[in-house]
KOLLORO-633357 format. One line per field, with one value per residue (C-alpha): x, y, z; chain; residue in three letters; residue number from 1. Coordinates in steps of 0.1 Angstrom, whole numbers, padded with zeros to 4 digits, m for minus. Example, Ala and Ser with C-alpha at 12.3 -4.5 7.8 and 13.67 -1.06 7.14 Angstrom:
! KOLLORO-633357
px: 0123, 0137
py: m0045, m0011
pz: 0078, 0071
cadena: A, A
residuo: ALA, SER
num: 1, 2
//
This chain:
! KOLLORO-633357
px: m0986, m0982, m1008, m1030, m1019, m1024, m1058, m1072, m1049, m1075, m1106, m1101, m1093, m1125, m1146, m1133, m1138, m1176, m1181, m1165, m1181, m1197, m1194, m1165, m1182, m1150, m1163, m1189, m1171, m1148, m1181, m1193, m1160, m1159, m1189, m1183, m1158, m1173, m1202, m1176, m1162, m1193, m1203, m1168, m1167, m1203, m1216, m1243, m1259, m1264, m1297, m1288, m1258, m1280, m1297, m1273, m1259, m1291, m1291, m1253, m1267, m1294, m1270, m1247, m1277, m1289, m1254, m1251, m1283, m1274, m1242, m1254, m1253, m1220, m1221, m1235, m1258, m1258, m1289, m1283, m1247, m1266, m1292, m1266, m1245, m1277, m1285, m1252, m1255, m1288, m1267, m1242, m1266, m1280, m1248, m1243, m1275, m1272, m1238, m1250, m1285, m1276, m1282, m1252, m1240, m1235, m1198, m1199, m1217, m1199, m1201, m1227, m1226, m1207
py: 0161, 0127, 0134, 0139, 0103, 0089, 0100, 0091, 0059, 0052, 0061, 0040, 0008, 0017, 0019, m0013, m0033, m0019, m0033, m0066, m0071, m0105, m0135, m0155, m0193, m0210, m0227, m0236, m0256, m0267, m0282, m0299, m0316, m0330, m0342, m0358, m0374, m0383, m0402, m0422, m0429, m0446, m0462, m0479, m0491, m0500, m0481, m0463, m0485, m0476, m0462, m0438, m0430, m0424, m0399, m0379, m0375, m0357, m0335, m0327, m0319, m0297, m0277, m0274, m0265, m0238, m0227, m0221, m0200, m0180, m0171, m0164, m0124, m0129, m0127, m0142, m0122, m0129, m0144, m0165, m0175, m0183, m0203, m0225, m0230, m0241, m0268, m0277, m0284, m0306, m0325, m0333, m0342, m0366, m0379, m0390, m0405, m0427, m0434, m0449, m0460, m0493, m0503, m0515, m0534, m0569, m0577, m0607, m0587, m0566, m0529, m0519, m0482, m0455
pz: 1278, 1294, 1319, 1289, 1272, 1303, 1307, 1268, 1276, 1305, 1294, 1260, 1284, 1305, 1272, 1261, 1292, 1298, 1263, 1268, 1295, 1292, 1307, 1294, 1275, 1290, 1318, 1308, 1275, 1306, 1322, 1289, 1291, 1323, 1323, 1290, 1302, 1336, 1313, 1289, 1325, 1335, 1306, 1303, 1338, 1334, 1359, 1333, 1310, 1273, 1282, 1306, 1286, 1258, 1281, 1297, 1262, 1249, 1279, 1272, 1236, 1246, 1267, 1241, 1213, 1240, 1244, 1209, 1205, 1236, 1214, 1182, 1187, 1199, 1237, 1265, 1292, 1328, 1326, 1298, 1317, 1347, 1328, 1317, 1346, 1363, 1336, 1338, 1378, 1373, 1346, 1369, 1393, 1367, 1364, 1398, 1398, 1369, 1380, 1415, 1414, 1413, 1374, 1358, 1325, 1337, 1332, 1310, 1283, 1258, 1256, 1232, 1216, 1224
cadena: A, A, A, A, A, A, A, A, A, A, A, A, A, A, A, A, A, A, A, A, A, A, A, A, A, A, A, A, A, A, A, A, A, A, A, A, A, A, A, A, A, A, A, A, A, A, A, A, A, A, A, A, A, A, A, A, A, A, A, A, A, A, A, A, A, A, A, A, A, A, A, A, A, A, A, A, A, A, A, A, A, A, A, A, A, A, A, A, A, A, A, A, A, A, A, A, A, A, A, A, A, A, A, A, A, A, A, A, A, A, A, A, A, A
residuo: UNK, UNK, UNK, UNK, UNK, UNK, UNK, UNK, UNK, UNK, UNK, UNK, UNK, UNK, UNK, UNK, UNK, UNK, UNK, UNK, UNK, UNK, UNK, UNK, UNK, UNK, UNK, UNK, UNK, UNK, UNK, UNK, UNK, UNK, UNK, UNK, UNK, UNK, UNK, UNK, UNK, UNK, UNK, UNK, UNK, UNK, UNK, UNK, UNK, UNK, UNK, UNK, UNK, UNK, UNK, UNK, UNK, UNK, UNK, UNK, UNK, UNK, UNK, UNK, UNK, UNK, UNK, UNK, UNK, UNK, UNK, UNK, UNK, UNK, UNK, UNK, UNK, UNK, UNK, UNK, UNK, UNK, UNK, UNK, UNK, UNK, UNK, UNK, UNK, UNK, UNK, UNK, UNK, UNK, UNK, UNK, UNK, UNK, UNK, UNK, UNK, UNK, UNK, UNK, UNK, UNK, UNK, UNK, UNK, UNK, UNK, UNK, UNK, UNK
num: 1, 2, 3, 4, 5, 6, 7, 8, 9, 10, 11, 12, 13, 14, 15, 16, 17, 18, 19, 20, 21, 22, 23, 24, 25, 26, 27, 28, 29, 30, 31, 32, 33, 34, 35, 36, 37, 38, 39, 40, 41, 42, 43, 44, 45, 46, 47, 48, 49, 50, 51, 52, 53, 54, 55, 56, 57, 58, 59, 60, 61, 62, 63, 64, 65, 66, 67, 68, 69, 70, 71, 72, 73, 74, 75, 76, 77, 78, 79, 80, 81, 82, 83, 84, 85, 86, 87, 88, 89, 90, 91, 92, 93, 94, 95, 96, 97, 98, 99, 100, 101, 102, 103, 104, 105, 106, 107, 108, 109, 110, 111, 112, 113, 114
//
């Protein structure tokens, strides 16, 4: 009799992992966040100007738009997961890039925008 619970037991927990089987959206939120934060970061120590904060903003939002379409049936493929992780890399690459090309917000002039 147990053997028997034990059995239905598993075979309900395979069924219901094969079906959840895609890839989790918390990293890449995790990502968004970070790098978020990296670019508020920058822009405060004036190490991205407004225009390239401006810019890495709109990538962040196109991410985030794509990330939302990728999700509208309720999960996320492996290629779709994939596709966004790898936007998410060039975005940080941006990052740097803005952060250390050498244009910054001189210091005696205010902060403009966000």
């Amino acid at each position: 009799m147990t053997a028997k619970i034990l059995i239905a037991t598993a075979a309900i927990l395979v069924a219901a992992t094969t079906t959840a089987s895609a890839h989790s959206v918390r990293p890449i939120d995790r990502t968004l966040d970070h790098q978020a934060a990296k670019i508020e970061k920058g822009r405060q120590t004036g190490q991205i100007t407004w225009r390239e904060g401006r810019k890495l903003r709109a990538e962040q939002r196109r991410i985030e738009h794509l990330r939302s379409d990728y999700l509208a049936d309720g999960n996320l493929t492996g290629r779709e997961y994939r596709d966004l992780r790898h936007r998410q890399e060039k975005a940080a690459w941006n990052i740097i890039n803005e952060k250390y090309d050498g244009w910054r917000r001189w210091r005696f002039l205010p902060r403009v925008g966000r």
